[in-house]
ROROTOR-715044 format. One record per residue (C-alpha): residue number from 1; x, y, z. Coordinates in Angstrom, 1 decimal, always signed. Layout:
<sites>
SITE num     c1     c2     c3
SITE NUM      X      Y      Z
...
</sites>
This chain:
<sites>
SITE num     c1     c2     c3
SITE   1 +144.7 +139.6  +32.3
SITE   2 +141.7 +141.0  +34.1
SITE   3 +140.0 +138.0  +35.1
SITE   4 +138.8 +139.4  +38.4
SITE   5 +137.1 +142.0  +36.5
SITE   6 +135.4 +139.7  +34.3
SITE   7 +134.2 +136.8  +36.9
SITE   8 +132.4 +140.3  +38.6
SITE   9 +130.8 +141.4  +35.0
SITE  10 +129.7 +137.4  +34.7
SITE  11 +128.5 +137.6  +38.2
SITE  12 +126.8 +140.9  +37.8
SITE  13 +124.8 +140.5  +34.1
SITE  14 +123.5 +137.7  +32.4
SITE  15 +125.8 +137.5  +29.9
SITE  16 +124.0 +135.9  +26.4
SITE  17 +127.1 +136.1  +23.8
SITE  18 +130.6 +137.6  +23.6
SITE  19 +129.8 +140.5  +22.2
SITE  20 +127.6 +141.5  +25.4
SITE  21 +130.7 +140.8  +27.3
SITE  22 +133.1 +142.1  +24.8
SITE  23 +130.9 +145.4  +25.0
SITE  24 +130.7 +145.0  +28.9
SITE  25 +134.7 +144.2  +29.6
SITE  26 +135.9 +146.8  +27.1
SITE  27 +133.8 +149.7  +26.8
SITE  28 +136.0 +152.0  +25.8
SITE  29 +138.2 +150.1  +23.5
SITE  30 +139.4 +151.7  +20.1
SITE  31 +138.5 +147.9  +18.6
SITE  32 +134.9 +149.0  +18.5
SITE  33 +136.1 +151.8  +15.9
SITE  34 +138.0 +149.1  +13.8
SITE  35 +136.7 +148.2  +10.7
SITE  36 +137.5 +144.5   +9.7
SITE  37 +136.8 +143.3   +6.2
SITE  38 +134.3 +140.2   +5.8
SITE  39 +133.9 +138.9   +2.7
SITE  40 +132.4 +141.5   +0.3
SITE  41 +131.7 +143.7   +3.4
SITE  42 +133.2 +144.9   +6.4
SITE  43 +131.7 +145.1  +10.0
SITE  44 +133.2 +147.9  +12.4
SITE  45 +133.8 +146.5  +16.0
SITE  46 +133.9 +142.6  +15.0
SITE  47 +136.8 +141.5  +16.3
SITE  48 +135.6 +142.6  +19.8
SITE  49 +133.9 +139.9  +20.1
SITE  50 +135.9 +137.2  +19.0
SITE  51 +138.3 +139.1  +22.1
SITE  52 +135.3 +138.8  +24.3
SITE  53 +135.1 +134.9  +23.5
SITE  54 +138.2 +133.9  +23.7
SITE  55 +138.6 +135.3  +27.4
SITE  56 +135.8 +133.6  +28.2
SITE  57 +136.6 +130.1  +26.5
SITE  58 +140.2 +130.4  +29.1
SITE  59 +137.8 +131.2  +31.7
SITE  60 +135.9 +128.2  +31.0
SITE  61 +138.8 +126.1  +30.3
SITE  62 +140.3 +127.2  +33.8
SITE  63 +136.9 +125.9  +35.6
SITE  64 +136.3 +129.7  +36.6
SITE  65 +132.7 +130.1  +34.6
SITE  66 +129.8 +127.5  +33.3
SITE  67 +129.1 +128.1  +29.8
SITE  68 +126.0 +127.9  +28.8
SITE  69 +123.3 +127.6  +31.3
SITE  70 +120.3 +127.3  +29.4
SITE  71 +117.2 +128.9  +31.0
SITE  72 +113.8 +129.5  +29.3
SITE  73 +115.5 +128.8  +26.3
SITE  74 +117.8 +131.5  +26.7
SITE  75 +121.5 +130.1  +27.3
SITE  76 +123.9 +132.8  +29.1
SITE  77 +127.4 +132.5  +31.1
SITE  78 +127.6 +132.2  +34.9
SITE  79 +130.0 +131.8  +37.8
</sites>
């Protein structure tokens, strides 16, 4: 599933929301190109991040990653 990949993107950035990781795990992804329809508009790319979050909630629930550390108001993920 690529959870050695991710616990190094964690432990390398400050990751502040799924998206970031989302944008950090899967750069290259043809979900960013996707458009998903929300509400009376659509958003291209938002399903990404629900992706991005749900790998890091099993991360989480697995004991693997701390979520969130708040810091200067700022909350972000860490190993």
């Amino acid at each position: 599933m690529g959870f050695n990949k991710a616990l190094e993107i964690i432990r390398d950035n400050r990751i502040h929301s799924p998206r970031q990781f989302a944008e950090l795990m899967w750069p290259d992804s043809d979900g960013w190109k996707r458009v998903h329809k929300c509400g009376h508009g659509s958003s291209r790319g938002a399903m990404m991040a629900v992706a991005g979050g749900g790998l890091l909630g099993k991360l989480r629930a697995k004991g693997f990653i701390r979520a969130p550390w708040y810091d200067d108001y700022n909350s972000y993920y860490w190993v």
